[in-house]
C-alpha positions in Angstrom: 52.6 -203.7 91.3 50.2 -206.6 90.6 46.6 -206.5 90.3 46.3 -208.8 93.7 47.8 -206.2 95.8 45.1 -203.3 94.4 42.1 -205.6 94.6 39.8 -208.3 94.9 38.3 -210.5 92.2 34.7 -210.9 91.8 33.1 -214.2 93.5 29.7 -214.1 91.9 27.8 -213.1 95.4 29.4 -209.5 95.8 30.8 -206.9 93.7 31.8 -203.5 95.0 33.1 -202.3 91.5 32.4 -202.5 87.8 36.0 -201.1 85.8 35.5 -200.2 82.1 39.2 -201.2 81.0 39.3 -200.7 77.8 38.1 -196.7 78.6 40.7 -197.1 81.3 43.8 -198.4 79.3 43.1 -197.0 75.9 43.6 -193.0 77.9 46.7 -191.6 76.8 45.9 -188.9 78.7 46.3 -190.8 81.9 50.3 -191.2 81.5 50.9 -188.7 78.0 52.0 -192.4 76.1 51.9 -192.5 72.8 50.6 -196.1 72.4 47.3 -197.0 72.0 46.7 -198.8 74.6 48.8 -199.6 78.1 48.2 -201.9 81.2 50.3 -199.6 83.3 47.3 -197.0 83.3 44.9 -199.8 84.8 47.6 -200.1 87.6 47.8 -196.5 87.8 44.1 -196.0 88.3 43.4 -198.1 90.8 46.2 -197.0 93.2 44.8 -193.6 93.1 41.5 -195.2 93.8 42.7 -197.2 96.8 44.1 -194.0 98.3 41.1 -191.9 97.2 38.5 -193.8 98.6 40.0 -196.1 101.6 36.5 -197.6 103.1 36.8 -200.0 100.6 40.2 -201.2 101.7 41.0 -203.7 98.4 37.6 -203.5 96.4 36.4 -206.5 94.4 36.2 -205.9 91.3 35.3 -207.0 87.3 37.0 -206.0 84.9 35.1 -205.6 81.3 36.8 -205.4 78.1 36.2 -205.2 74.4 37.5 -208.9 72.4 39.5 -206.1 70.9 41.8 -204.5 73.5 44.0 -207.3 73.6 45.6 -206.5 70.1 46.0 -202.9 71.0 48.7 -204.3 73.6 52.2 -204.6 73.4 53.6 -208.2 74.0 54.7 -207.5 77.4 51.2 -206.4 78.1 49.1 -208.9 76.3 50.6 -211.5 78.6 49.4 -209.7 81.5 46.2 -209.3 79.9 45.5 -212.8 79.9 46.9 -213.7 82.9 44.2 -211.3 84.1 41.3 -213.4 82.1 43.1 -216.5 83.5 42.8 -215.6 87.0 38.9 -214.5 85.9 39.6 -210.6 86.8 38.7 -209.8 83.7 35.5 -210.5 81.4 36.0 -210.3 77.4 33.1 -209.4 75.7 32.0 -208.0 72.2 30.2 -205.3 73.4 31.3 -204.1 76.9 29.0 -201.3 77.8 25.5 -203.6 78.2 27.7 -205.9 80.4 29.2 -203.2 82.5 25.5 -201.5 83.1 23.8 -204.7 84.0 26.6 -205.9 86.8 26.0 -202.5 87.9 22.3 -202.9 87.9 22.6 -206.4 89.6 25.1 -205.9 92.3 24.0 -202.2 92.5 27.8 -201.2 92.6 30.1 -198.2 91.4 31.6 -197.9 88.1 34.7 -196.6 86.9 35.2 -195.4 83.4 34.7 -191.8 81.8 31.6 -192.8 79.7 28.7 -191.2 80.0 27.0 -193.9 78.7 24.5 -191.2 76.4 23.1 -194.2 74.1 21.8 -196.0 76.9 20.0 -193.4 79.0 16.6 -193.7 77.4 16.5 -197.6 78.5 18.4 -197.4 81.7 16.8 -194.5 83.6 18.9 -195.0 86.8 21.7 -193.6 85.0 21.1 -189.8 85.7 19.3 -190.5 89.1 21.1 -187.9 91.6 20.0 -190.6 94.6 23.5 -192.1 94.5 26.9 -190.9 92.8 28.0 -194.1 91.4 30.3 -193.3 88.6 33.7 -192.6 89.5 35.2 -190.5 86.7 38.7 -189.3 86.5 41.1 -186.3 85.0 44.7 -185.3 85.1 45.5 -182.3 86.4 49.2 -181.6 85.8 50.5 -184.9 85.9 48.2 -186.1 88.6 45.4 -188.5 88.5 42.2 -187.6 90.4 39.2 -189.5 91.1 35.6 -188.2 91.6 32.7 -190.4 92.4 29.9 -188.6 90.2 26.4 -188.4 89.1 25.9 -188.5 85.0 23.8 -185.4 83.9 21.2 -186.0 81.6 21.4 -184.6 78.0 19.4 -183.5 75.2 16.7 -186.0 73.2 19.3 -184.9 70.3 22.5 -186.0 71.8 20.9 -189.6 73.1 19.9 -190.2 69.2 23.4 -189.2 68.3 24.9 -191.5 70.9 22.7 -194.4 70.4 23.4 -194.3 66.4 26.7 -194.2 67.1 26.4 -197.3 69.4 24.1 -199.1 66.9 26.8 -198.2 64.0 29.6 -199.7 66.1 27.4 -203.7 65.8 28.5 -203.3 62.4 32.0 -202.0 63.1 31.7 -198.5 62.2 32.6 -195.3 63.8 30.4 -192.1 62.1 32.8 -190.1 63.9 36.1 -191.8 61.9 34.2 -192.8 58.9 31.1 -189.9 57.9 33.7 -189.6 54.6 34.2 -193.2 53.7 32.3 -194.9 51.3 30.9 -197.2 53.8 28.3 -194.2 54.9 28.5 -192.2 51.5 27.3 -194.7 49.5 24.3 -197.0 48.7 25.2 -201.0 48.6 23.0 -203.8 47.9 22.9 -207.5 48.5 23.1 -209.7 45.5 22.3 -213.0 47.8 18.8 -213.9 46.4 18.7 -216.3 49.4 19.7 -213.7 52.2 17.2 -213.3 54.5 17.3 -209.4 54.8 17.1 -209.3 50.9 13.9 -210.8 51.2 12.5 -208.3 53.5 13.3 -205.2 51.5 11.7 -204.4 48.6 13.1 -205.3 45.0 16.4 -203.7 44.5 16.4 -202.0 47.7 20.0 -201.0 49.3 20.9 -202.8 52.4 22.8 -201.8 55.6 26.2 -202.6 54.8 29.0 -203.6 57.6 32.6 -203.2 57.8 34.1 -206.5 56.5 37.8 -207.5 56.3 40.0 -204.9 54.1 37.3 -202.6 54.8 34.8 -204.4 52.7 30.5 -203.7 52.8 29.3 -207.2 53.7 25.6 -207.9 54.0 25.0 -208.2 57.9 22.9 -210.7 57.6 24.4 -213.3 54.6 28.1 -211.8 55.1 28.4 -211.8 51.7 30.5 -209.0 49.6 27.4 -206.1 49.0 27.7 -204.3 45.5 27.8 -200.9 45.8 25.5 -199.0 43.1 25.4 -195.1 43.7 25.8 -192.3 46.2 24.4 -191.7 49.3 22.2 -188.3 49.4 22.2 -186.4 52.1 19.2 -187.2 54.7 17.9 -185.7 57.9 15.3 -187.2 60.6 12.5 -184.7 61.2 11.0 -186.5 64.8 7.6 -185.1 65.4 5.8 -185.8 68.5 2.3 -185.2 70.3 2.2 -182.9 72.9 -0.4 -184.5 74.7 -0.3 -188.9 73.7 3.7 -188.6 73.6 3.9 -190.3 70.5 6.0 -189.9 67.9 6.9 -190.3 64.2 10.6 -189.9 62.3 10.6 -188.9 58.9 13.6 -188.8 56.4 13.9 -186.0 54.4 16.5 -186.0 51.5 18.6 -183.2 50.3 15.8 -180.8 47.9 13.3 -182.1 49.3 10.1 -180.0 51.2 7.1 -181.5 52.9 3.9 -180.0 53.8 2.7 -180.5 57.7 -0.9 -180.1 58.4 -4.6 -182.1 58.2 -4.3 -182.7 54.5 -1.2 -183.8 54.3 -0.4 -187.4 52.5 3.0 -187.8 53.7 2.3 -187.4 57.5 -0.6 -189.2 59.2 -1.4 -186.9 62.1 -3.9 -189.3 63.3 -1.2 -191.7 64.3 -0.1 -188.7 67.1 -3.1 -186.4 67.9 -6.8 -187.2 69.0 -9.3 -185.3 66.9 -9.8 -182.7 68.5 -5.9 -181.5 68.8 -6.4 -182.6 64.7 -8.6 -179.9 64.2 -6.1 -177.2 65.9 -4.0 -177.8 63.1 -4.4 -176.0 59.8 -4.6 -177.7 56.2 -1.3 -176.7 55.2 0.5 -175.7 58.5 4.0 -175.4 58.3 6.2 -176.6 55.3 9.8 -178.3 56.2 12.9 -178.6 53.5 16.4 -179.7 53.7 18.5 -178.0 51.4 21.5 -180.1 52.3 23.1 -177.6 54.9 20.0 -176.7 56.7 16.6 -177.9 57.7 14.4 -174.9 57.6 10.8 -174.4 58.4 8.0 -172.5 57.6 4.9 -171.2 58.8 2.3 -171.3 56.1 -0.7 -168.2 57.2 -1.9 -171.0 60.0 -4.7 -170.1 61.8 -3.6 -171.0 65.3 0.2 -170.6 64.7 3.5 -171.9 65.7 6.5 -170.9 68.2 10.1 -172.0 68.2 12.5 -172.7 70.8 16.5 -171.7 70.0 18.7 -173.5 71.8 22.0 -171.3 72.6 24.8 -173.8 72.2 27.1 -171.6 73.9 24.7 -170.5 77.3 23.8 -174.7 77.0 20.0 -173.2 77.0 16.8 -172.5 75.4 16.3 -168.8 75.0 12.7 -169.1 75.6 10.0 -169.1 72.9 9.0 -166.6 70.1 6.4 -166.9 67.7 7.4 -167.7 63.8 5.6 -165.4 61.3 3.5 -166.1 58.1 6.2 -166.9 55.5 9.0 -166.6 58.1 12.1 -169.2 57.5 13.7 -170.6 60.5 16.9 -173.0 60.0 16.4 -175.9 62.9 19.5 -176.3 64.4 19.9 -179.1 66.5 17.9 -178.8 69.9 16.0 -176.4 68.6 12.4 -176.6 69.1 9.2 -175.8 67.5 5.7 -176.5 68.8 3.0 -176.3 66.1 -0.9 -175.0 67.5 0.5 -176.3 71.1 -0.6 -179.5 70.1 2.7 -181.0 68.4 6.5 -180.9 68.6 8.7 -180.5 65.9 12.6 -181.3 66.1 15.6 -182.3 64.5 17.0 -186.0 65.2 20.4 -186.7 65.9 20.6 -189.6 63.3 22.7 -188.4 60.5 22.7 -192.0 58.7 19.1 -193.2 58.6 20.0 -196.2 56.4 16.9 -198.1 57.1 14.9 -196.1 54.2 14.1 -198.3 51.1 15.7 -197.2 48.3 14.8 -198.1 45.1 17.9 -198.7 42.5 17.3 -199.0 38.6 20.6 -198.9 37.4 22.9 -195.8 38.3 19.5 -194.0 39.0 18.7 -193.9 42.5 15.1 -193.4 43.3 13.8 -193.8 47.2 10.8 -195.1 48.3 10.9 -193.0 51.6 8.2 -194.5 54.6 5.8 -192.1 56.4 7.6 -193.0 59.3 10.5 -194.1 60.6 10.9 -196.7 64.2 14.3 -195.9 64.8 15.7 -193.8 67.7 15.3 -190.3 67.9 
């Protein structure tokens, strides 16, 4: 069966339905196919669509696809791939999500993929509204396809810095999930290229952000020239602390053996930059300390005068079990949606960033020494 006789190609003035194909064709589990990716499981998917939801007869459609997903076609199918583009059904793009949520956005129309789109939900609000179920997901369930049209829950500040990493990683052709082992994220690279632009901005000898090149090479992202690589990567985690009341918020990277002190006379956190004075004054001298030992990041409350609570988040009810207060001295590993709340006037989390790579480091020979911000602008 053709595409022509499932549905109707976008004119510009109306669009009933955005289709994420490269989420769509890439699904082995749709058909239990070995190959990576198939046109028969677009084809598939949209006849259970026409029979699963028959208001919309033959809906028109576009069809958004990573400049990718043509290679992971066999010949037979790459021709019908670009007979597809030919006839304008389909829209090749380098980064298919942004394109996919703003036709949805413009035309207001359904989309059909099994994203959940978790990078994006701090920008795009609409995305978990329960007003309208405008996704329409899909599962097998012994050999059959089925089709729901479905809100997207929201999740976790941790999980939307995890996702939006990821999908910040992927601009420079990286997957954390495939790669956390490869020396493109365990190791520090910098740019030779006096002239490079991004060289210029970072302080002398500092590491730069390196992307995957051909052969698996760290090129500069900005100059595209071969990086050198000149040590290991430690081991860093994003402490995000936030203001109860103004909502702000500082990140700050701590490296593996590291412990900083939270509270008014602290040097490495300005708590000025979060709370008003008078929330200031709630919190003690030397309130809490934080560490990362390179497993865990543990606080601890230091004999503060107006205390501090935690939150444990229960990974298996999907829920906080409510708060407890943290004794004097007591040590409390912060797992990941775990929460702790300092005098009631400030939050203290774990990020989901796992590869904060925007930290100056500092590189005198093999030695590496890091010039680590008070705080950090990116994500969560």
């Amino acid at each position: 069966m053709n595409l022509d006789d499932l549905c109707e190609q976008h004119s510009g003035y109306e669009l009933e339905l955005v289709a994420d194909i490269s989420n769509i064709c890439r699904d082995k589990m749709l058909d239990s196919r070995d190959e990576i990716a198939r046109w028969a499981r677009l084809i598939s998917i949209f006849e259970v669509f026409n029979s699963t939801f028959p208001v919309f007869e033959k809906p028109i459609v576009q069809f958004v696809a990573d400049t990718n997903l043509k290679y992971l076609f066999s010949p037979e199918d790459r021709k019908l791939f670009d007979k597809a583009i030919r006839d304008k059904f389909i829209i090749e793009t380098e980064k298919a999500d942004p394109m996919i949520l703003d036709l949805t956005e413009k035309f207001n129309c359904l989309v059909l993929s099994n994203d959940n789109y978790v990078g994006y939900h701090r920008e795009r609000f609409w995305l978990t509204s329960s007003e309208r179920k405008r996704f329409v997901q899909w599962r097998v369930v012994e050999s059959r396809i089925e089709l729901e049209a479905t809100s997207l829950r929201g999740r976790s500040e941790f999980s939307k810095s995890r996702a939006e990493e990821k999908d910040q990683l992927k601009n420079f052709h990286i997957d954390p999930d495939k790669d956390s082992s490869s020396d493109l994220l365990q190791s520090l690279f910098r740019c030779e290229n006096l002239s490079c632009i991004r060289r210029q901005l970072l302080p002398e000898g500092a590491v730069s952000f390196p992307e995957r090149g051909d052969a698996d090479v760290a090129i500069c992202p900005s100059c595209r020239m071969a990086l050198t690589r000149v040590g290991d990567a430690k081991r860093v985690v994003v402490l995000k602390v936030t203001g109860l009341k103004s909502g702000r918020t500082m990140r700050i990277p701590i490296e593996e053996g590291r412990e900083l002190i939270i509270g008014r006379s602290s040097i490495e956190i300005s708590l000025g930059e979060i709370l008003d004075d008078k929330d200031i004054a709630r919190i003690s001298s030397a309130h809490a300390k934080v560490g990362f030992d390179g497993s865990h990041l543990y606080l601890v409350d230091m004999n503060s005068s107006n205390g501090s609570k935690i939150s444990i988040w229960d990974s298996t009810l999907k829920q906080s079990l409510g708060e407890k207060k943290i004794k004097s001295g007591q040590i409390f590993n912060l797992k990941p949606r775990d929460l702790v709340v300092l005098a009631d006037v400030l939050e203290i989390q774990r990020s989901g960033r796992r590869f904060p790579f925007d930290l100056a480091q500092l590189v005198t020979n093999v030695d590496i020494v890091k010039v680590i911000p008070k705080t950090m602008t990116l994500g969560e």
